[in-house]
KOLNUVO-553844 format. One record per residue (C-alpha): residue in one letter; chain; x, y negated, z negated. Coordinates in pm, whole numbers, plus 32768, in hexadecimal, padded with zeros to 4 digits. Layout:
N
{site 'a'; 'A'; {X; Y; Z}},
...
This chain:
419
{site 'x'; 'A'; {7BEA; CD6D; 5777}},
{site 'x'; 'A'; {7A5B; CD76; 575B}},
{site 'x'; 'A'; {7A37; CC5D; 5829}},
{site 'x'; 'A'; {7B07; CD01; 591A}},
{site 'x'; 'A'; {7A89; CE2C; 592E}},
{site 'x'; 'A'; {790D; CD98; 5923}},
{site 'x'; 'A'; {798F; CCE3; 5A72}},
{site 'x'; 'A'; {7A0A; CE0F; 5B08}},
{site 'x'; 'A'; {78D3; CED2; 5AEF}},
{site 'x'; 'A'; {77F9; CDC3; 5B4C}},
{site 'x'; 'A'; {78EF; CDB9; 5C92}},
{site 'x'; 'A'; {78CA; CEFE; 5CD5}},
{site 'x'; 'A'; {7728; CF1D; 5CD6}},
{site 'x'; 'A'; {773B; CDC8; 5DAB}},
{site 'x'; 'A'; {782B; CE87; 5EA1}},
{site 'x'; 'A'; {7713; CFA3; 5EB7}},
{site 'x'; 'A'; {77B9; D0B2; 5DCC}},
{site 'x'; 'A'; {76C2; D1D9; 5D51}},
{site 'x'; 'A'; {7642; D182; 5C0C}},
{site 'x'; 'A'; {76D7; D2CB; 5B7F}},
{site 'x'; 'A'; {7849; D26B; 5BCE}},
{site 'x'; 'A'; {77D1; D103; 5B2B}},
{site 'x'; 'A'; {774C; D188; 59CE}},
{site 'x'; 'A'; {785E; D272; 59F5}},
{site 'x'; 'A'; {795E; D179; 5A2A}},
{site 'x'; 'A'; {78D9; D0CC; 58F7}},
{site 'x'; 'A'; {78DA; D20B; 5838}},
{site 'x'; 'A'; {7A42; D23D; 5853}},
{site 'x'; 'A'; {7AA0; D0E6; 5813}},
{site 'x'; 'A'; {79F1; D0F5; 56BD}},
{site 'x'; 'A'; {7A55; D212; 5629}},
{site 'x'; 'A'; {7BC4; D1E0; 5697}},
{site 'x'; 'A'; {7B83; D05D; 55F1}},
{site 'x'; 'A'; {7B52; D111; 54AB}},
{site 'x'; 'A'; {7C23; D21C; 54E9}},
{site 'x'; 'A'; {7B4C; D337; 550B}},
{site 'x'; 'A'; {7BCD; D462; 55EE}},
{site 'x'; 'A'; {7AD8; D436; 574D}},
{site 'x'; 'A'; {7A35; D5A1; 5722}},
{site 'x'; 'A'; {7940; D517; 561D}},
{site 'x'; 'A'; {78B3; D4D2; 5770}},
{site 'x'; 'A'; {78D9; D62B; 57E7}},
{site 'x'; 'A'; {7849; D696; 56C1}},
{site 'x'; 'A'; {76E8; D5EB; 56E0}},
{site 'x'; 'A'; {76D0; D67A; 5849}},
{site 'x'; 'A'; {76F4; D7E8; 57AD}},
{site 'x'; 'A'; {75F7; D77F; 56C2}},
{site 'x'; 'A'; {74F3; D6E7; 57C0}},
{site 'x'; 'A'; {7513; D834; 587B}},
{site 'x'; 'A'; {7481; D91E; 573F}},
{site 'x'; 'A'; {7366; D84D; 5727}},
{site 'x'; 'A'; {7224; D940; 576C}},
{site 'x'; 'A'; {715F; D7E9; 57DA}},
{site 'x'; 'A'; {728F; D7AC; 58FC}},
{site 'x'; 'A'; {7213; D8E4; 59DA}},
{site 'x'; 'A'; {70CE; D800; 5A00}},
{site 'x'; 'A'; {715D; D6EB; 5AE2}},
{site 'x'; 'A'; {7203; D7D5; 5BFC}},
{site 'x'; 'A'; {70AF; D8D0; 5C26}},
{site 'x'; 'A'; {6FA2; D749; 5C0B}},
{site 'x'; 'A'; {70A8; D692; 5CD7}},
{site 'x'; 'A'; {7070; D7B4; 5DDF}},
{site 'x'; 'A'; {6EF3; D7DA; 5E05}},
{site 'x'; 'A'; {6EE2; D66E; 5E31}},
{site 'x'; 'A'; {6FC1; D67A; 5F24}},
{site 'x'; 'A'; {6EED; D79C; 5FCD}},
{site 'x'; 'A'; {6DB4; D70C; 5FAE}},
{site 'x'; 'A'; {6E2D; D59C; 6046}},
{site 'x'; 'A'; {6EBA; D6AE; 616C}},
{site 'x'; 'A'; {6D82; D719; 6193}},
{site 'x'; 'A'; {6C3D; D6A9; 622C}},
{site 'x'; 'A'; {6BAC; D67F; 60D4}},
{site 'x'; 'A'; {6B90; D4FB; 60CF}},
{site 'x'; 'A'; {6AB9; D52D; 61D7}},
{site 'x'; 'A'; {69A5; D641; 614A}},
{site 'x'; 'A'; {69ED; D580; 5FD7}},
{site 'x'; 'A'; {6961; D43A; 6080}},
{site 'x'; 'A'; {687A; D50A; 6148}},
{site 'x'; 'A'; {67D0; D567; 5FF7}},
{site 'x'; 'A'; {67E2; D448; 5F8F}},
{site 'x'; 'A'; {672F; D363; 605F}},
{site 'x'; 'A'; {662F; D493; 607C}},
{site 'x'; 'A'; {65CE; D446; 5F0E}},
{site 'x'; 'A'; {6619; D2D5; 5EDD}},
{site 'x'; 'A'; {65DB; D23E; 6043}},
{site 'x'; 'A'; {647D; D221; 5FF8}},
{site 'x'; 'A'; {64A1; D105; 5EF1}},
{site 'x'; 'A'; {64D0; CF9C; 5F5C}},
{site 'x'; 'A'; {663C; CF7D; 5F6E}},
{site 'x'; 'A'; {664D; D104; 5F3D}},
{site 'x'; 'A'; {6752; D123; 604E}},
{site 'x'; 'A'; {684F; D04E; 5F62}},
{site 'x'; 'A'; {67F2; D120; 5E12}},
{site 'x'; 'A'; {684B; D25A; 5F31}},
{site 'x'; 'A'; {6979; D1B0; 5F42}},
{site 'x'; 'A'; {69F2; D17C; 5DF1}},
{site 'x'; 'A'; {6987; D2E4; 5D79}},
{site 'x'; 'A'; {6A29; D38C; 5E84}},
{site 'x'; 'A'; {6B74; D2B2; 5E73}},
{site 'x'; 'A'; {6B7E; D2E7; 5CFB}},
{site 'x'; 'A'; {6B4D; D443; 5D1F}},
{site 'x'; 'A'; {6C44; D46F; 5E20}},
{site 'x'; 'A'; {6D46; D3BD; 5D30}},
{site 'x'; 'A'; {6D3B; D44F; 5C21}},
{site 'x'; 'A'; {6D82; D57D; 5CC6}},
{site 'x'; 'A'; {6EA4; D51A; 5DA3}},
{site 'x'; 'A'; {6F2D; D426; 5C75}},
{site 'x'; 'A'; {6FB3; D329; 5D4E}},
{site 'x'; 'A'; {6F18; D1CD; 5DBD}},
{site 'x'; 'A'; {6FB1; D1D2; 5F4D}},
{site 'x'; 'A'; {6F2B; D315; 5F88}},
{site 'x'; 'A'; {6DBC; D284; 5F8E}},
{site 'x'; 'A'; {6DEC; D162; 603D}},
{site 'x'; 'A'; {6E7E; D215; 616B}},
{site 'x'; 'A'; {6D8D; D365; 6166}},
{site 'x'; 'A'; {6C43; D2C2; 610B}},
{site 'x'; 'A'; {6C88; D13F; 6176}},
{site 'x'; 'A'; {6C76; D173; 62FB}},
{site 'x'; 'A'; {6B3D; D22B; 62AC}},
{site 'x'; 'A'; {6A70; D14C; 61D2}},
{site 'x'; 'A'; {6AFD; CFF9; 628F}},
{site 'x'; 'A'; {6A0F; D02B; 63CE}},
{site 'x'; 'A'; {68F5; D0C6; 632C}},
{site 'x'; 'A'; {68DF; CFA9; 6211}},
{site 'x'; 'A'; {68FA; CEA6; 6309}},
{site 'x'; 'A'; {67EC; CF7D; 63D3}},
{site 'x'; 'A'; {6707; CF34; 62BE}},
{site 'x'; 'A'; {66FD; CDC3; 62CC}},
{site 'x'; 'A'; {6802; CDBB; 61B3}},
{site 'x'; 'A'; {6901; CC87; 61F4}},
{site 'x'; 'A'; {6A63; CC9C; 623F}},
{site 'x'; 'A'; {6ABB; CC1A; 60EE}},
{site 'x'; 'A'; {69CE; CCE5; 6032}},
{site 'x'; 'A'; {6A7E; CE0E; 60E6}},
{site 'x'; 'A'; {6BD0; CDC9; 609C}},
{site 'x'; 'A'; {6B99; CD52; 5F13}},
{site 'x'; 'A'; {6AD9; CED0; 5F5B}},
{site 'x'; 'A'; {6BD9; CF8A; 5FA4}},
{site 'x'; 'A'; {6CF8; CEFE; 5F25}},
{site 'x'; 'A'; {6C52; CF34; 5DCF}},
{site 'x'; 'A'; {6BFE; D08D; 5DFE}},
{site 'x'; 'A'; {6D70; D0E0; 5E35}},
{site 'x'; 'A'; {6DE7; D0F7; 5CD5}},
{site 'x'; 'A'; {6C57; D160; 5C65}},
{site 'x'; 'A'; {6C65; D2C1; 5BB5}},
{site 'x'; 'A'; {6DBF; D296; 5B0B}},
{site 'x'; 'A'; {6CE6; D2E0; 59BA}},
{site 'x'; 'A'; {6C51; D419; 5A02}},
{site 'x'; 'A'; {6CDE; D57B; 59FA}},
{site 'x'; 'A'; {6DCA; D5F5; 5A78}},
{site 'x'; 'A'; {6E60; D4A2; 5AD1}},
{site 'x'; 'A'; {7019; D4E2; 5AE3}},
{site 'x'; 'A'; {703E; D385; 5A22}},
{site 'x'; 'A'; {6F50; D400; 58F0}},
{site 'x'; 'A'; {702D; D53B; 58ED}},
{site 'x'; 'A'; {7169; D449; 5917}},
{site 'x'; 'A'; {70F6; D350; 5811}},
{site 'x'; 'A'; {70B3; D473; 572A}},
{site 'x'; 'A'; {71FB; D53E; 5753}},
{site 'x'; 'A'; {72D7; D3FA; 5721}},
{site 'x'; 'A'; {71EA; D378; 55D5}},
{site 'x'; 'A'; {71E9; D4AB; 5525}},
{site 'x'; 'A'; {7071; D4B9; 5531}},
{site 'x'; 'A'; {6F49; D5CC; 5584}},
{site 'x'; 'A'; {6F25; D5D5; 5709}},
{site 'x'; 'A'; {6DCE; D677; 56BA}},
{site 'x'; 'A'; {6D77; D54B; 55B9}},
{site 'x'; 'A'; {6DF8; D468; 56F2}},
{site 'x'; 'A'; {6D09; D512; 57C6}},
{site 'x'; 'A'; {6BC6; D4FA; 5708}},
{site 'x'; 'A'; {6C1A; D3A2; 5680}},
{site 'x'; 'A'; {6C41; D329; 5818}},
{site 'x'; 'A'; {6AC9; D38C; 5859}},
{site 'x'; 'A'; {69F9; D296; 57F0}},
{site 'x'; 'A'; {6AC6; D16C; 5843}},
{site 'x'; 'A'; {6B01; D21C; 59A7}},
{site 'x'; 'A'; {6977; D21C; 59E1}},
{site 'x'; 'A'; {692D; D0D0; 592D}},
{site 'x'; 'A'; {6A3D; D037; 5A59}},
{site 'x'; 'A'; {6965; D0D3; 5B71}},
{site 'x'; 'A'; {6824; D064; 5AF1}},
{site 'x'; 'A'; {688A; CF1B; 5AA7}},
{site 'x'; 'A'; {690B; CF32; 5C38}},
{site 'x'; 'A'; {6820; CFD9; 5CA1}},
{site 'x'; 'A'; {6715; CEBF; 5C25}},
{site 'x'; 'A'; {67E9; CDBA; 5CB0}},
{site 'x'; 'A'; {67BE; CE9B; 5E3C}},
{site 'x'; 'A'; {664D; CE95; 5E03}},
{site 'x'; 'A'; {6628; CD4E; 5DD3}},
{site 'x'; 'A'; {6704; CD20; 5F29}},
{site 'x'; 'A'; {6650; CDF6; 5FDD}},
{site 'x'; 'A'; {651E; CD68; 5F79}},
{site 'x'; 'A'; {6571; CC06; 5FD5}},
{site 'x'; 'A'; {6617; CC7D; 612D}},
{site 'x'; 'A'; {64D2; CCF6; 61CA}},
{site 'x'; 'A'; {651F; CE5E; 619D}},
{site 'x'; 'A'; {6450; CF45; 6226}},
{site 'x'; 'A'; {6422; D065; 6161}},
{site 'x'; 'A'; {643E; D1DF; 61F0}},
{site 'x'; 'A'; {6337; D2AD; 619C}},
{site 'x'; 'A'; {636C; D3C4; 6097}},
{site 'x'; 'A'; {635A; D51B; 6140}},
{site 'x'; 'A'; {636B; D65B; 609D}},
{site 'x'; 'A'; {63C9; D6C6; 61A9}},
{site 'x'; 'A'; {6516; D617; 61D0}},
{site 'x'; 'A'; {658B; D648; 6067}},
{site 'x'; 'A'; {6534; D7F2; 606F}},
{site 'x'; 'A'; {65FB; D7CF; 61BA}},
{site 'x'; 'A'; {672A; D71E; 6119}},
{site 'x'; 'A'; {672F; D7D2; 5FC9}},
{site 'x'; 'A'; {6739; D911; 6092}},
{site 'x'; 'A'; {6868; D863; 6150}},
{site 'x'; 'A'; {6910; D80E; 600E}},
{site 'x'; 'A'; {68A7; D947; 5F45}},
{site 'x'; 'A'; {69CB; D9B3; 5F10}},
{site 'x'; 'A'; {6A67; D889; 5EA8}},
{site 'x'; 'A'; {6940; D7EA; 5DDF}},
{site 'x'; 'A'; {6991; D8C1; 5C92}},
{site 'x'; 'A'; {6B05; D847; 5C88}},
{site 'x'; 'A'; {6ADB; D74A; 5B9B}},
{site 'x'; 'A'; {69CE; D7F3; 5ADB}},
{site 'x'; 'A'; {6ACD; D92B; 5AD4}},
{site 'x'; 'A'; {6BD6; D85E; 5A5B}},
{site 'x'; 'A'; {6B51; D765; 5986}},
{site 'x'; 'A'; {6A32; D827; 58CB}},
{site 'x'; 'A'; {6B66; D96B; 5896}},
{site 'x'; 'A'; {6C3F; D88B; 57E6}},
{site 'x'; 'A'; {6B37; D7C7; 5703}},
{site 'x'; 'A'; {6A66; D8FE; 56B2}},
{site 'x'; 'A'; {6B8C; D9CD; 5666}},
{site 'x'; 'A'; {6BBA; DACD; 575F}},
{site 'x'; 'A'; {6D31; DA78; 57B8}},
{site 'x'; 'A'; {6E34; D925; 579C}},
{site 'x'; 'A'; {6E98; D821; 588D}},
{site 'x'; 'A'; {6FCD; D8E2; 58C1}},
{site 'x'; 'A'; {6EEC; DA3C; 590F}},
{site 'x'; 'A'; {6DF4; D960; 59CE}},
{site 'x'; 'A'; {6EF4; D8EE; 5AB6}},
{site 'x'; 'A'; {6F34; DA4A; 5B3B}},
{site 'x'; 'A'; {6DE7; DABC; 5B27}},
{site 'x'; 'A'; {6DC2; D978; 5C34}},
{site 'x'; 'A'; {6ED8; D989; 5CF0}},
{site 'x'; 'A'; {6E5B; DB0E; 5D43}},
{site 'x'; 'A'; {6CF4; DAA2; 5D86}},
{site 'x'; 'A'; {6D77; D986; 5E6D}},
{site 'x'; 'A'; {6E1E; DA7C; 5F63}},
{site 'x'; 'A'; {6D52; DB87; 5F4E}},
{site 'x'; 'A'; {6C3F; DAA9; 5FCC}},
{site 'x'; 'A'; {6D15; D9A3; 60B2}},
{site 'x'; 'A'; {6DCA; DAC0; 617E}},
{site 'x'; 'A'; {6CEB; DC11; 6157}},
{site 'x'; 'A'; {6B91; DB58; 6162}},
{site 'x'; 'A'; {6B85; DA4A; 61F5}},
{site 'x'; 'A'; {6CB7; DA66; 62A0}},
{site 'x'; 'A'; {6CFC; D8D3; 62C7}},
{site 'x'; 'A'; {6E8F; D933; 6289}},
{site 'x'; 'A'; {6F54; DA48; 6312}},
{site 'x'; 'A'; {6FED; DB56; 624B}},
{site 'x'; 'A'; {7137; DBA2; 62DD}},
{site 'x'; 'A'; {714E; DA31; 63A5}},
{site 'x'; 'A'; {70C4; D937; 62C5}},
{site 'x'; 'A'; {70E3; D9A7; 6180}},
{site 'x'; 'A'; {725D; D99D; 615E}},
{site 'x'; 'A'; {7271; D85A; 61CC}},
{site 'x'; 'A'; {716F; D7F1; 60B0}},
{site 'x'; 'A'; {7252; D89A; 5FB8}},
{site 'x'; 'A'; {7354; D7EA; 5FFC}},
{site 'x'; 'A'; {72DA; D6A5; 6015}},
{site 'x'; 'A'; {7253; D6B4; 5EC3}},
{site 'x'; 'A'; {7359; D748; 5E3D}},
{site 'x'; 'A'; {742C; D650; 5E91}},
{site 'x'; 'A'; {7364; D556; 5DC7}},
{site 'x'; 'A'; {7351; D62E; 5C90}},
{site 'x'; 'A'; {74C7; D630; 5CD0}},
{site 'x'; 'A'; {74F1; D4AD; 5CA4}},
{site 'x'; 'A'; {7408; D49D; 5B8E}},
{site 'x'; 'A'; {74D0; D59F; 5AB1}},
{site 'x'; 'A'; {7607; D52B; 5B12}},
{site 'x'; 'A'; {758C; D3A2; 5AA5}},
{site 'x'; 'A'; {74D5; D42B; 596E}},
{site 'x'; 'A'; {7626; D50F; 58E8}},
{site 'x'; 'A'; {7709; D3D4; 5914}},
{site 'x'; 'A'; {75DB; D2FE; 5867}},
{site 'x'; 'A'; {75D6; D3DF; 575C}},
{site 'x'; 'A'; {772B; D3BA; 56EC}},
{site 'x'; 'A'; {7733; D25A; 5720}},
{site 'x'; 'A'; {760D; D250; 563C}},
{site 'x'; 'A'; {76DE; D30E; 552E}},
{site 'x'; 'A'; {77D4; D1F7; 5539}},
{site 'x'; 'A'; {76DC; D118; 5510}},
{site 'x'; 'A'; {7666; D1C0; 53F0}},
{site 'x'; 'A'; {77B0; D1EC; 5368}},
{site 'x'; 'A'; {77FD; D08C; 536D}},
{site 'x'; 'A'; {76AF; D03C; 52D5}},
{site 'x'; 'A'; {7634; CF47; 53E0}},
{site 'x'; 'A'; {74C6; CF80; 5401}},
{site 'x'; 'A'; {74D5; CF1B; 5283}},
{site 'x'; 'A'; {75A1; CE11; 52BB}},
{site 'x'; 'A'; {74C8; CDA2; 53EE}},
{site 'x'; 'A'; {736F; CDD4; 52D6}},
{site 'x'; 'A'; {7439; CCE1; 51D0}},
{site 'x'; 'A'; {745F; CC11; 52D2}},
{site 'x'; 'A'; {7301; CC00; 5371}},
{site 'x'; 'A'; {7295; CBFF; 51F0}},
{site 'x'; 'A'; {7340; CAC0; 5194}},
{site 'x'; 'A'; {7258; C9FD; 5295}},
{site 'x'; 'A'; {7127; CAC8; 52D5}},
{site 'x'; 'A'; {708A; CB39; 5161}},
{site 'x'; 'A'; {6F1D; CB83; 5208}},
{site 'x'; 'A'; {6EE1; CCE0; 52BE}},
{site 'x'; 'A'; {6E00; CC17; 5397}},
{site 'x'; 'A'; {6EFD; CB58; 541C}},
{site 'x'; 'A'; {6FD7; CC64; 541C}},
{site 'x'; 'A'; {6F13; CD0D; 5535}},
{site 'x'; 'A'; {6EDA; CBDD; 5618}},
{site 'x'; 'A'; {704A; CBD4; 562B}},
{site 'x'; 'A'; {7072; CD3D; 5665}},
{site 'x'; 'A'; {6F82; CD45; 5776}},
{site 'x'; 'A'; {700F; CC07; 581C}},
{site 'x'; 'A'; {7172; CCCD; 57F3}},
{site 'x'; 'A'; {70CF; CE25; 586F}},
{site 'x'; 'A'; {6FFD; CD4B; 59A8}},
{site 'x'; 'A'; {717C; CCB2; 5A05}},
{site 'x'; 'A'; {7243; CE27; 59C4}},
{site 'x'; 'A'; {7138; CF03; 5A99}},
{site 'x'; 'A'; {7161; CE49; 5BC8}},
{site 'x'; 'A'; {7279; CEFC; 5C34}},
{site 'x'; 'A'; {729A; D080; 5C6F}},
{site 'x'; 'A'; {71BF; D15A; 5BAF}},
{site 'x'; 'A'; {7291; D252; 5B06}},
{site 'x'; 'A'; {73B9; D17D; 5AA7}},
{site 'x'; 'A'; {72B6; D091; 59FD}},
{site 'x'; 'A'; {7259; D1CD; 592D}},
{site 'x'; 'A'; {7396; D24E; 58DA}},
{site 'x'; 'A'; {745F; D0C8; 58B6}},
{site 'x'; 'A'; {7342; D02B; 57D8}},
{site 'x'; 'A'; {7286; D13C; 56FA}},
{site 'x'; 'A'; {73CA; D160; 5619}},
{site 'x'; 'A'; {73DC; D036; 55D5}},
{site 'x'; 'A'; {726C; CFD1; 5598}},
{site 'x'; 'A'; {7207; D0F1; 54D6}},
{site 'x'; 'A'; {729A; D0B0; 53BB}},
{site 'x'; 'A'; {7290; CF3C; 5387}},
{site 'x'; 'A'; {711D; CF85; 53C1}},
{site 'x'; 'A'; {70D8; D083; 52A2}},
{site 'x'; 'A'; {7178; CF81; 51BC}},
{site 'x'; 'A'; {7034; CE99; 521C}},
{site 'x'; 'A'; {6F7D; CFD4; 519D}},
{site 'x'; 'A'; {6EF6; D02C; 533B}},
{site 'x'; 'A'; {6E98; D18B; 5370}},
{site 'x'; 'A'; {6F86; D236; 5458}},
{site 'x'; 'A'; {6E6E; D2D7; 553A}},
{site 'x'; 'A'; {6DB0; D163; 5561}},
{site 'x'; 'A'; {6F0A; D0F0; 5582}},
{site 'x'; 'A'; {6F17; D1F1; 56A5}},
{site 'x'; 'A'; {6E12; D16A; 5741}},
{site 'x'; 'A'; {6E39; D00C; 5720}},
{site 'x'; 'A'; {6F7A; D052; 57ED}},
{site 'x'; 'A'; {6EEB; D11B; 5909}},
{site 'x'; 'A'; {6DCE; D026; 5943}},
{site 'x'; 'A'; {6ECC; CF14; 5964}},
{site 'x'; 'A'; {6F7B; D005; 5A65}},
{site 'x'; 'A'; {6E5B; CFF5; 5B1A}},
{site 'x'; 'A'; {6E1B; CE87; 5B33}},
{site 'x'; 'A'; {6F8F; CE23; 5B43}},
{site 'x'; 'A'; {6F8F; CF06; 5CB1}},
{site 'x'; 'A'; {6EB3; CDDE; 5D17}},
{site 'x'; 'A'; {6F23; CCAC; 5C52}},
{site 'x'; 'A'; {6FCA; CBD0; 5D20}},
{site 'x'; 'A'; {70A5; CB78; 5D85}},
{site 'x'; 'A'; {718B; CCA2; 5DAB}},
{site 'x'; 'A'; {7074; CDC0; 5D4F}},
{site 'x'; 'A'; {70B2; CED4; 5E26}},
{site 'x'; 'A'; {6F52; CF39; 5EA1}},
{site 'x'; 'A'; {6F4D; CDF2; 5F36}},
{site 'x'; 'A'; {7062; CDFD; 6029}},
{site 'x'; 'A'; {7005; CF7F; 6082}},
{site 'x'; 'A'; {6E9B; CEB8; 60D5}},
{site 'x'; 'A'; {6F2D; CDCB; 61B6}},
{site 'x'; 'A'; {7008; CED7; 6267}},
{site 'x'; 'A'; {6EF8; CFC5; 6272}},
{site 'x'; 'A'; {6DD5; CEBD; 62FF}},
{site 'x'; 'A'; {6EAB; CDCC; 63AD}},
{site 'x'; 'A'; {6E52; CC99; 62D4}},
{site 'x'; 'A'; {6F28; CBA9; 625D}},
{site 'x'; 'A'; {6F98; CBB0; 60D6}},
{site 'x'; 'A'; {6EFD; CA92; 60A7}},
{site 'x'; 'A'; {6D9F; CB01; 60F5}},
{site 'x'; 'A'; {6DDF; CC30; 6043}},
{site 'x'; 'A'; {6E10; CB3D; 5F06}},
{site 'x'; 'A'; {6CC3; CA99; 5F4C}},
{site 'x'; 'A'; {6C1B; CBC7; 5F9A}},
{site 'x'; 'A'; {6C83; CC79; 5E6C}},
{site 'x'; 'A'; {6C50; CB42; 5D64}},
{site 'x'; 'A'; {6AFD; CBA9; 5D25}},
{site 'x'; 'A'; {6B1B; CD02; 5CC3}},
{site 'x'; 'A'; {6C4E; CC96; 5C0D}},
{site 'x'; 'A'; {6B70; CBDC; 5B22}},
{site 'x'; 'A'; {6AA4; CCE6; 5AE7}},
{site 'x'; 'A'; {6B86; CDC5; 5A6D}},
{site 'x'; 'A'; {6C43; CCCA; 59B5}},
{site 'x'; 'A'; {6AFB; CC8B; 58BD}},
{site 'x'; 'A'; {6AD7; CE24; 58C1}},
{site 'x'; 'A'; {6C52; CE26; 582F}},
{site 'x'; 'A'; {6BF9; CD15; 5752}},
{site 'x'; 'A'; {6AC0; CE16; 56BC}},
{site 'x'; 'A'; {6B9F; CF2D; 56CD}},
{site 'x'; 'A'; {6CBF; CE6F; 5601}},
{site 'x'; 'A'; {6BDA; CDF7; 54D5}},
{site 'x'; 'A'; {6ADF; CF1A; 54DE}},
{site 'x'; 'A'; {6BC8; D028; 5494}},
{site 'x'; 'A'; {6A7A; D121; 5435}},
{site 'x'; 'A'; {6A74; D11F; 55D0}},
{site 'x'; 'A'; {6B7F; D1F6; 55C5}},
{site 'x'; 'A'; {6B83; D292; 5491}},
{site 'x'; 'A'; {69F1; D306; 545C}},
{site 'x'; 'A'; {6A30; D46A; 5520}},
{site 'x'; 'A'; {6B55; D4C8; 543B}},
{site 'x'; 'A'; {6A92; D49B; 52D3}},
C-alpha cells in the first residue's frame, strides 16, 4: 500500500498537479494508513492561522510585489552605480548590491532576473565585461539577498522550524555581506582584466540619485535597524513596510496607480500568499504524521549507524540540501525542514546555523545545474542556450560553494550577532 501510494503521488507531480493537492494527497493517505480521522489535517491549518508571525508573509509578500511594479529597480541601480561605478569593476559590485537588495525585499529569485536582468545585461556588456562574465553575473545575482531581512523564505524557514524569525534575521547578516564581498572581489578583478574604463565619481550624480531614491533609501534601514534595535517585530515591521511602500509608490512618486494598478497588485500577490498557506497547512499536518510515526528519529538512527562524525554529517546534508533546493522554493522549505531539523539537533547543530546553512544552499541550488531554476529563467530571459548558462555560471558557482563550505564549519559566522 506505501509503495502504491508513493507511485501515485509521484504520478501526480509528474502529471503537473499543485504541490498542495500532492502533500495533501499524501496527508490523507497517511493518517487514514494508521487510522487517524483526516481533520488532524484540518487541525494544523487552524493552528497555522493563530500564529502572530503568519500576518508577516501576506503584508512582505505585497511590498515586494509593489516595489518590483514599480520603477524602483531602476532609481535602486541608479544609486548604485552613482556610488560604486567609480571602482574598477564598480558597475558589477552596482550590480550585486542592487540585485541583493532588490531580493531580499521581493523574496523570490525570478523576480530579479526579469526586473533588473534586461537592465544590467547591456550596460555590463557596455563596459567591456564579456558575455560569459555577464551571464555567470546575473544569473548569480538572482537568488543573492535570500539572507537578509525581510527575505519570505527566512520567515518560511522560521515558521515551519519552530525558531526566532528575528534570530533568523540577524544571524543572515554577516554571511549575506561576506557572499557579496567575496563576489564582489571576484567583479573587480573582471573588470580589471577586461579593460574597463572607469566612470568618474561625481557628487553630483550620487546627490542627484539619492534625492531620486530618497524616499526609498531608508527602507531597509527602517526595517532592519526597527526590528534589531527593538522598536517593533518582523510581524509589526511588515505592516509598518507594506504602509511605507504605498504611501511612497502611489502618493509620491506615483510609479503605480491607486484605483488602476493597485488592485491588480493585490491580487497577484495574494494569490501567491494563497498557495504558500495552503502548501504550508497541508505540510504541517503531514509533518505531524511524521512525527507521530517517529521518522525523523528513525531517519537520525539510521544516518547514525553509518555517519558517527558531525563533519561528515554536514557534507552529506549539504550535498542532500544542494540536490532538494533545486526545485521550487517554498515546497523545498516546507517538504525538507521537518525532516532535517530534527535529525540535525541530534548531531548537536544549532537550529538558527542550521537555518542558515539551508537558505544558503537555496541560493546556490537555484543555480546548480543541471535543473537549478535561475538558470533556465537566464536562458529564457537572455536568449542563451542552457548550456552556456552552465558555463557561464560555473565560476560563480565555485565561489559560493567554498563560501558554504566556511559557512558550514564556521558556525560563529552565524552565530557571533546573537551572543
Amino acid at each position: 500500500m506505501i509503495l502504491a501510494a508513493v507511485v501515485f503521488l509521484v504520478l501526480l507531480a509528474l502529471l503537473g498537479a499543485p504541490i498542495f493537492l500532492v502533500i495533501g494527497a499524501g496527508a490523507l493517505i497517511a493518517f487514514h494508513s494508521v487510522q487517524i480521522d483526516s481533520s488532524a489535517i484540518i487541525v494544523e491549518m487552524y493552528r497555522l492561522a493563530s500564529l502572530p508571525a503568519l500576518m508577516a508573509i501576506p503584508l512582505f509578500t505585497f511590498s515586494g510585489f509593489m516595489l518590483a511594479k514599480s520603477q524602483s529597480p531602476q532609481r535602486l541601480l541608479r544609486l548604485a552605480n552613482a556610488l560604486f561605478g567609480w571602482v574598477p569593476g564598480g558597475v558589477a559590485v552596482a550590480a550585486l548590491v542592487s540585485c541583493a537588495v532588490f531580493t531580499a525585499f521581493t523574496g523570490a529569485s525570478g523576480v530579479t532576473i526579469i526586473a533588473l536582468g534586461g537592465i544590467l545585461y547591456p550596460i555590463l556588456l557596455q563596459q567591456n565585461y564579456s558575455e560569459k562574465f555577464t551571464l555567470g553575473l546575473l544569473t548569480t545575482t538572482g537568488s543573492l539577498g535570500l539572507l537578509f531581512p525581510p527575505s519570505l523564505p527566512i520567515i518560511l524557514y522560521g515558521l515551519i522550524a519552530k525558531v526566532s524569525i528575528d534570530k533568523l534575521f540577524l544571524a543572515g547578516l554577516a554571511p549575506g555581506i561576506f557572499l557579496i564581498f567575496i563576489l564582489s572581489l571576484f567583479g573587480i578583478i573582471a573588470g580589471a582584466r577586461s579593460g574597463f574604463v572607469r566612470k568618474p565619481f561625481s557628487f553630483s550624480e550620487v546627490a542627484s540619485s539619492m534625492r531620486e531614491s530618497i524616499w526609498e533609501i531608508p527602507l531597509p534601514f527602517l526595517i532592519i535597524g526597527g526590528i534589531y534595535g527593538g522598536f517593533f517585530t518582523a510581524t509589526e515591521a511588515s505592516a509598518i513596510m507594506a504602509f511605507y511602500v504605498v504611501l511612497a509608490e502611489t502618493w509620491i512618486y506615483r510609479d503605480i496607480r491607486l484605483k488602476k494598478d493597485l488592485p491588480g497588485i493585490v491580487v497577484e500577490s495574494l494569490v501567491l500568499v494563497g498557495a504558500i498557506l495552503m502548501v504550508m497547512g497541508l505540510a504541517l499536518g503531514l509533518t505531524n504524521y511524521l512525527i507521530d510515526e517517529q521518522i525523523p528519529m528513525r531517519l537520525f538512527e539510521w544516518v547514525h549507524r553509518y555517519v558517527a562524525n558531525k563533519t561528515v554529517f554536514l557534507l552529506i546534508l549539504n550535498l542532500f540540501l544542494l540536490v532538494m533546493n533545486m526545485i521550487e522554493m517554498f515546497s523545498a522549505i516546507i517538504i525538507v525542514v521537518p525532516l532535517i531539523v530534527p535529525v540535525a539537533l541530534e548531531y548537536g547543530i544549532d537550529p538558527i546555523h542550521l537555518g542558515i546553512i539551508f537558505l544558503l544552499n537555496l541560493e546556490i541550488g537555484y543555480m546548480t545545474a543541471p535543473f537549478g531554476l535561475n538558470l533556465f529563467l537566464s536562458s529564457m530571459r537572455f536568449g542563451k542556450p542552457v548550456t552556456q548558462i552552465y558555463s557561464a555560471a560555473l565560476p560563480f558557482w565555485l565561489i559560493l560553494m567554498g563560501a558554504l563550505a566556511l559557512v558550514t564549519y564556521v558556525p560563529q559566522m552565524s552565530l557571533f550577532l546573537l551572543q
